[in-house]
PALOGU-596912 format. One record per residue (C-alpha): residue in three letters; chain; x, y, z. Coordinates in Angstrom, 2 decimals. Layout:
<recs>
ALA/A/X/Y/Z $
...
</recs>
This chain:
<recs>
UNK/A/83.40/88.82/151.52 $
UNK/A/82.18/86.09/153.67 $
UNK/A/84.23/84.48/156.01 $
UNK/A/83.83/81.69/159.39 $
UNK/A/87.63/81.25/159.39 $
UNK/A/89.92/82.24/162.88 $
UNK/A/93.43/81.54/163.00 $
UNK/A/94.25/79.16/165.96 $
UNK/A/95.19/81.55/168.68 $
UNK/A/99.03/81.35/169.68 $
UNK/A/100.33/79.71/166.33 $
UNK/A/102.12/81.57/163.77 $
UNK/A/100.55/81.13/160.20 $
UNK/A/102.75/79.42/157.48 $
UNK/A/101.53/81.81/155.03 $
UNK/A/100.26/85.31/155.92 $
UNK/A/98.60/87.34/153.20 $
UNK/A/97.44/91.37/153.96 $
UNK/A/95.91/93.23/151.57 $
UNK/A/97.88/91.56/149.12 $
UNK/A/97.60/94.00/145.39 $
UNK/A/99.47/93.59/141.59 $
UNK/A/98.61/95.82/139.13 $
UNK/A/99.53/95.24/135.37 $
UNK/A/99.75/98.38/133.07 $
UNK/A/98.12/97.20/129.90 $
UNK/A/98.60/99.26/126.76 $
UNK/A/95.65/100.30/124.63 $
UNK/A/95.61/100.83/121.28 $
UNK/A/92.63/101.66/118.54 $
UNK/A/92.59/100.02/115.24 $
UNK/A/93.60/101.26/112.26 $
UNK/A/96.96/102.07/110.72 $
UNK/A/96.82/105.59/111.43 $
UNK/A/96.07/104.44/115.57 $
UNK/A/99.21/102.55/115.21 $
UNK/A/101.40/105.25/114.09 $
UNK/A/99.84/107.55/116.98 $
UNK/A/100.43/105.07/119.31 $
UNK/A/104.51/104.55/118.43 $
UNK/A/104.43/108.35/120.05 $
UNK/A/101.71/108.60/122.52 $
UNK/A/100.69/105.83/123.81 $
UNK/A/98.00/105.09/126.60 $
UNK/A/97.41/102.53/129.09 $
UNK/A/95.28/101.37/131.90 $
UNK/A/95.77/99.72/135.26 $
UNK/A/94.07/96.31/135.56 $
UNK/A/94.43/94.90/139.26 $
UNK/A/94.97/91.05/138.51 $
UNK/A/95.13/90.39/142.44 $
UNK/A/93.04/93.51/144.82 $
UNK/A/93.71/93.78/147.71 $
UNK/A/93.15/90.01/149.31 $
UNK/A/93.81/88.65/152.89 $
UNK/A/94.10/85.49/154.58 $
UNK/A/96.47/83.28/156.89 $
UNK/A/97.22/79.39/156.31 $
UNK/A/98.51/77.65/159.43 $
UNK/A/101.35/75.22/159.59 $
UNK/A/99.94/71.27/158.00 $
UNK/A/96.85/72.94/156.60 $
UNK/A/95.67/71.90/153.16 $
UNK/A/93.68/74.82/151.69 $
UNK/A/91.60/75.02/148.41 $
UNK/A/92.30/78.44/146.40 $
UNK/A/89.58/78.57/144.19 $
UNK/A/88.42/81.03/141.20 $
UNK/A/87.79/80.60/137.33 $
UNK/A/89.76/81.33/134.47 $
UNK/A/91.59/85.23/135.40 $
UNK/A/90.58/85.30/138.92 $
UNK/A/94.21/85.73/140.08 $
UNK/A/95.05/82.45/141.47 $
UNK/A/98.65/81.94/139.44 $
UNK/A/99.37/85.53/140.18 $
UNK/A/98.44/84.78/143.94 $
UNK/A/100.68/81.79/143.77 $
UNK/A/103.50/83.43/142.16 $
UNK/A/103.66/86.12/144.71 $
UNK/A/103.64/83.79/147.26 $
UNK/A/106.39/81.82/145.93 $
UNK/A/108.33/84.94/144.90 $
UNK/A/108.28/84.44/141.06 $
UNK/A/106.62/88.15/141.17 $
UNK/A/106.94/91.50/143.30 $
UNK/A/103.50/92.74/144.72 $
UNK/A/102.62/96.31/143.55 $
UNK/A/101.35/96.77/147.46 $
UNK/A/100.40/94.78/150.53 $
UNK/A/102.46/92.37/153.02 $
UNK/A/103.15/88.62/152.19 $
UNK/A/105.40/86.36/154.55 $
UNK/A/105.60/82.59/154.30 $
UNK/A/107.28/80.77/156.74 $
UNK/A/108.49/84.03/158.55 $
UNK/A/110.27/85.21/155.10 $
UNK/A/109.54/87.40/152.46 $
UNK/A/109.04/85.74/149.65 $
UNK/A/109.78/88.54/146.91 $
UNK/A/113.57/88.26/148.89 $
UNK/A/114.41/84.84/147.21 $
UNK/A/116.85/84.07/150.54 $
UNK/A/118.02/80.97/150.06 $
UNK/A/116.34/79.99/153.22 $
UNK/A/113.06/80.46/151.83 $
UNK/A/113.96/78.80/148.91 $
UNK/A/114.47/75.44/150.42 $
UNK/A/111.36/75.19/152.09 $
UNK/A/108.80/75.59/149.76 $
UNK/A/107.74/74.67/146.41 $
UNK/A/105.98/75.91/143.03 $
UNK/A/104.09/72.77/140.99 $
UNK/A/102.61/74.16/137.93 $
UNK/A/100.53/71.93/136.32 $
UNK/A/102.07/70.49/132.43 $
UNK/A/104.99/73.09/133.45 $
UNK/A/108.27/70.57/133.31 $
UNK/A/111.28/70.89/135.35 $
UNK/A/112.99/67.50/133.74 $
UNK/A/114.50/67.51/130.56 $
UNK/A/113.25/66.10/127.93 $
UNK/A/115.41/63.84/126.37 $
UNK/A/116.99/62.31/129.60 $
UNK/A/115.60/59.36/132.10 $
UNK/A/114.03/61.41/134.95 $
UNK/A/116.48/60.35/138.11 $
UNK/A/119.12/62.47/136.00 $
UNK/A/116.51/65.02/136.32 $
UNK/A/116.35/64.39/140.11 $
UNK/A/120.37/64.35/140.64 $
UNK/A/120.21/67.67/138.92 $
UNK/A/118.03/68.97/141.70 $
UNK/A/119.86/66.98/144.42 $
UNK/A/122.99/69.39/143.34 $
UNK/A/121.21/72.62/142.87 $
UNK/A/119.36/71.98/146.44 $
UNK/A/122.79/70.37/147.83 $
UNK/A/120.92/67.65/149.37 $
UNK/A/123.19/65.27/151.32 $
UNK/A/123.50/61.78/149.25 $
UNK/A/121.98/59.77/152.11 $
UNK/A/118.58/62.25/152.55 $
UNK/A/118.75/62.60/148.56 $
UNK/A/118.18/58.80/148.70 $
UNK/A/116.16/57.96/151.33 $
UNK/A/113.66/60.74/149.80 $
UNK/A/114.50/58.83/146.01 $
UNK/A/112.59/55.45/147.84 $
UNK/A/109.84/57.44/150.29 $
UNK/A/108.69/59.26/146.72 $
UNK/A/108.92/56.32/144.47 $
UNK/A/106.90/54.26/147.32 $
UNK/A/103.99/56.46/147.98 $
UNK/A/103.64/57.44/144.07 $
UNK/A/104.63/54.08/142.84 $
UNK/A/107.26/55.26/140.83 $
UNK/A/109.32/52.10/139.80 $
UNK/A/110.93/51.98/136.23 $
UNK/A/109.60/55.36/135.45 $
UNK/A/112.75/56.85/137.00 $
UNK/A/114.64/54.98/134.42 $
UNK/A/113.14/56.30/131.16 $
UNK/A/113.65/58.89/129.14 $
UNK/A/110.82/61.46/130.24 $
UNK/A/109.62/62.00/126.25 $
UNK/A/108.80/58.74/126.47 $
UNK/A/106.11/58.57/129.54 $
UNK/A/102.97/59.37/129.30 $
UNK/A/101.23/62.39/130.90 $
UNK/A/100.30/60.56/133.95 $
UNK/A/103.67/59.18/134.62 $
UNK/A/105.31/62.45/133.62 $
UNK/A/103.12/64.70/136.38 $
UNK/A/104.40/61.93/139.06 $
UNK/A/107.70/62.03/138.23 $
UNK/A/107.20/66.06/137.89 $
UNK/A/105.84/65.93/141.67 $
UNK/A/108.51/63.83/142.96 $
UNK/A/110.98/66.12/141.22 $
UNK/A/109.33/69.24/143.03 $
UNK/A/109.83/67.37/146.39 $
UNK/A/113.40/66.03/146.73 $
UNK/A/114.21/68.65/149.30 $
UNK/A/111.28/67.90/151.45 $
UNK/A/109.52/71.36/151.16 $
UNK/A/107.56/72.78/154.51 $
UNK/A/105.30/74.80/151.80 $
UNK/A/103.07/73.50/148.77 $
UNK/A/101.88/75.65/145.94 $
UNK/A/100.21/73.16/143.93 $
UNK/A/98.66/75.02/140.74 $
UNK/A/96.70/72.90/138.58 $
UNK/A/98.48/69.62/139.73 $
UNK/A/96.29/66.72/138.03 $
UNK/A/95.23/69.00/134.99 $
UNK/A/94.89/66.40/132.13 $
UNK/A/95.74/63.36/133.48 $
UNK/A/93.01/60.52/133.65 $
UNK/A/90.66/59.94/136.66 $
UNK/A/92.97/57.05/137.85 $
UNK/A/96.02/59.29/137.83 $
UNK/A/93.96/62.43/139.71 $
UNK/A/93.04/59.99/142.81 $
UNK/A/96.60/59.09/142.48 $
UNK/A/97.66/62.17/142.95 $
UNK/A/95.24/63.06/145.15 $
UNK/A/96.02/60.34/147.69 $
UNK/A/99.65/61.52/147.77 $
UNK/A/99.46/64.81/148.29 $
UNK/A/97.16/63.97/151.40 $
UNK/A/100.37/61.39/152.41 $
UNK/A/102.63/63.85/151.98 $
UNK/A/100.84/66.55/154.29 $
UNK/A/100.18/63.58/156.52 $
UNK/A/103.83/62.66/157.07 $
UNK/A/105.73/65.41/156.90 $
UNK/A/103.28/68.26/157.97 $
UNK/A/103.54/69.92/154.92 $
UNK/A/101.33/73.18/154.28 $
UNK/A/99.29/73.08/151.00 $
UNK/A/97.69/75.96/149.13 $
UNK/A/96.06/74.08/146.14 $
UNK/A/94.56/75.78/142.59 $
UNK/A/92.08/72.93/140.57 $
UNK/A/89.12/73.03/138.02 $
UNK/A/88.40/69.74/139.30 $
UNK/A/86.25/69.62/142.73 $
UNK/A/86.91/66.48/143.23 $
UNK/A/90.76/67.62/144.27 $
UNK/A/88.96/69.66/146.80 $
UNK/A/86.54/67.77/148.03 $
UNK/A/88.97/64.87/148.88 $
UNK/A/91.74/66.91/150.36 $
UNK/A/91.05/70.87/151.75 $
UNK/A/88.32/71.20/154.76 $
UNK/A/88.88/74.85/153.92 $
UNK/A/88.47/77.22/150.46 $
UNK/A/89.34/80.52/150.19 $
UNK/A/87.53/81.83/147.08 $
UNK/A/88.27/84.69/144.89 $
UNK/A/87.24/86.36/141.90 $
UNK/A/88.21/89.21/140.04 $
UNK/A/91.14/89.29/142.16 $
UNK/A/88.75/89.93/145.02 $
UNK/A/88.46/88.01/147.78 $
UNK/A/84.61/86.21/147.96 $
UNK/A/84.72/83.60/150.54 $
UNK/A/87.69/82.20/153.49 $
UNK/A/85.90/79.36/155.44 $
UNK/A/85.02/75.62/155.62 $
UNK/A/83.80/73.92/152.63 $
UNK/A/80.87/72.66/154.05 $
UNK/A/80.07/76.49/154.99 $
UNK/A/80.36/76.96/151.64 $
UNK/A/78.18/74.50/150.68 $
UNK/A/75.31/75.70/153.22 $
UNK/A/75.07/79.31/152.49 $
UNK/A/75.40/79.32/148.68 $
UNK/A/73.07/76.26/147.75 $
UNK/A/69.34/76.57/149.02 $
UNK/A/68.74/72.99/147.62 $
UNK/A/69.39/69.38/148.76 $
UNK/A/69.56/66.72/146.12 $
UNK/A/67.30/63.26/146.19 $
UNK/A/67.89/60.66/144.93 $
UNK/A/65.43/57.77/144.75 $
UNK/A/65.69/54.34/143.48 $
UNK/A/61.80/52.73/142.46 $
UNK/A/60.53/49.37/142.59 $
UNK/A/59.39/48.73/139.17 $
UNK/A/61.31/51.41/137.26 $
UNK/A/61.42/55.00/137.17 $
UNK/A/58.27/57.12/136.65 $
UNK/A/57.11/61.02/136.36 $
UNK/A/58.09/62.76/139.77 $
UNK/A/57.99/66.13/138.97 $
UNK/A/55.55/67.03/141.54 $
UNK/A/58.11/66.47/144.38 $
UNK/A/60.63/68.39/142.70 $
UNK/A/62.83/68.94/140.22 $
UNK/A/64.08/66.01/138.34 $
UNK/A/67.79/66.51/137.36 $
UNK/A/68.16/62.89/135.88 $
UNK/A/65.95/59.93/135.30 $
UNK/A/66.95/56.50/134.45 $
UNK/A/65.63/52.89/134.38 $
UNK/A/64.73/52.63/137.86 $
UNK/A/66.92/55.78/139.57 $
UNK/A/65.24/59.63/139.65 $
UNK/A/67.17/62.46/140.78 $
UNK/A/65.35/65.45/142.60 $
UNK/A/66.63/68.51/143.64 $
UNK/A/64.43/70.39/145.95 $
UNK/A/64.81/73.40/148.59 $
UNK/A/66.55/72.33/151.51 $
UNK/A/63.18/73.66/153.94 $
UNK/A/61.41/71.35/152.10 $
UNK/A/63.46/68.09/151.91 $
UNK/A/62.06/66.56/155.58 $
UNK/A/58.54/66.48/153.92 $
UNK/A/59.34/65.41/150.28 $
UNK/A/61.42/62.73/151.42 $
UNK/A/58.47/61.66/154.11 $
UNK/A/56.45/61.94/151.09 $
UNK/A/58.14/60.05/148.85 $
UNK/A/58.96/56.82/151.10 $
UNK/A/55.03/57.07/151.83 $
UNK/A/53.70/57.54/148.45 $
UNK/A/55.63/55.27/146.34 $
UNK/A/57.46/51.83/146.03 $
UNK/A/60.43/52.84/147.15 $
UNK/A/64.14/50.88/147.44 $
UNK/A/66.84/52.98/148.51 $
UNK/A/66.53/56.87/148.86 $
UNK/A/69.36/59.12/150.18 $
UNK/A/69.73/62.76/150.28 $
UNK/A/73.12/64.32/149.30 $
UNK/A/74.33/68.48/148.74 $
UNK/A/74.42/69.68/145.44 $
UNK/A/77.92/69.23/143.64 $
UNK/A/80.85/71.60/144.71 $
UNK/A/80.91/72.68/140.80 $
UNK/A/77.39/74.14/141.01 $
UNK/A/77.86/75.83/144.87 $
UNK/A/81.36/77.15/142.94 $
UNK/A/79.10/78.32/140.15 $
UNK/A/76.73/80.06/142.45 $
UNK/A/79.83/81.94/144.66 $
UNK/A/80.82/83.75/141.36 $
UNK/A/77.29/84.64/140.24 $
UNK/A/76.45/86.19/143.91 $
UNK/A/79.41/87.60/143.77 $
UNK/A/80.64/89.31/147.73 $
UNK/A/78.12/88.47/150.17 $
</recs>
């Protein structure tokens, strides 16, 4: 596992994680009629460890990427955390409380958004979803309210409150479903999937007030998404797993420098695009645009060579996208 990360000396983390384990018992079973019979009186099972063993530390206001494909254990992770499920082994505190514990202390200060997982009823305007929560949390009226206008201001709520929630649409549904998830003003984010299936508008949306949010109310944010872009606009830091193992815990642009050897060029051409595959490789060519991507010990002298050799406009040099260094992580596997 690689890791450049160092908890701030003297603070206490907001979520501490040590050699966090679940283990699922999964029944086998052999095809066959005759198996199934067998199996009704002897049946067998093996251990799969859908979290092993992982450890980290999130301080207090930091927004943190949790990253790994399909299965990696990310949900689990978050679930644990949240205290939806009991470990099998290992220590997890967040905020100072154990979260398997459910004290209603705990309880109040953090939150679980799953993404397309509603907590508003269907058939009801949403702000009779929020009053709902305003009783179960026994906000005070005039907090319940003033949070009511904060939330509809920085997510631009408006008449949304007012409809019946079958009838938004999935953007305006994951708002409302984030605003929902807020009303008690939560210390702790577990945000798991949060603009899954919503349009590019709605993800920046999103984006942009989940960075408010941590902004104005020092909120801690562990964050699950497919889509770098989430990433990439809000967490300086990604902890990385994979097969419930922990891979990488360390700044993004760490990331970026150890597990991509290449640099990407791009290169705009007086007179339109033309064959440049001797300075690289091109990823993408057209009309007058050609994207490169070359090792990184070689971009000083392809780029020298380029703005030399040829008519060139505009040329800028960029890392490779977060999907591909992602990509590369789970091929290498622990470093």
């Amino acid at each position: 596992m690689l890791s450049n990360y160092a908890p701030r000396a003297g603070s206490a983390p907001a979520i501490l994680v040590q050699d966090l384990r679940k283990v699922y018992a999964v029944q086998e079973r052999a095809a066959g009629a005759l198996a199934a019979l067998r199996g009704l009186v002897q049946r067998k099972s093996h251990d799969v460890a859908a979290v092993d063993r992982i450890s980290f530390t999130v301080e207090p206001g930091e927004i943190v990427g949790f990253l790994g494909p399909n299965g990696a254990g990310k949900t689990t992770t978050l679930k644990m955390l949240s205290g939806l499920l009991y470990p099998t082994s290992g220590d997890v505190t967040v905020l100072g409380h154990v979260p398997f514990r459910r004290e209603k202390a705990f309880l109040r200060q953090i939150t679980l958004v799953m993404g397309q997982r509603s907590q508003l009823v269907w058939d009801i305007p949403a702000i009779d979803s929020f009053e709902l929560n305003r009783a179960i949390y026994r906000i005070p009226t005039a907090d319940y309210r003033r949070t009511v206008d904060d939330l509809a201001d920085l997510l631009d709520l408006g008449p949304l409150l007012h409809r019946p929630v079958r009838n938004l649409s999935l953007g305006e549904r994951m708002k409302c479903e984030m605003a929902v998830a807020l009303l008690h003003r939560p210390r702790v984010l577990f945000l798991d999937e949060p603009t899954i299936g919503v349009d590019v508008t709605m993800q920046r949306r999103i984006r942009a007030f989940v960075s408010e949010y941590n902004a104005r109310y020092a909120a801690t944010v562990l964050l699950t998404s497919h889509y770098m872009a989430d990433v990439e606009a809000l967490c300086r830091r990604v902890v990385v797993i994979h097969h419930g193992k922990l891979l990488f815990d360390g700044d993004l642009s760490t990331l970026v420098q150890h597990f991509s050897p290449y640099k990407t060029i791009v290169v705009e051409l007086d007179g339109g695009a033309t064959d440049l595959r001797e300075y690289g490789d091109v990823v993408a060519s057209e009309e007058s645009r050609v994207t490169l991507r070359v090792p990184k010990q070689e971009t000083a002298s392809v780029t020298s060579r380029l703005l030399a050799e040829l008519p060139v406009i505009d040329l800028t040099v960029e890392d490779p996208p977060i999907d591909d260094v992602i990509e590369q992580v789970f091929a290498r596997g622990v470093a």
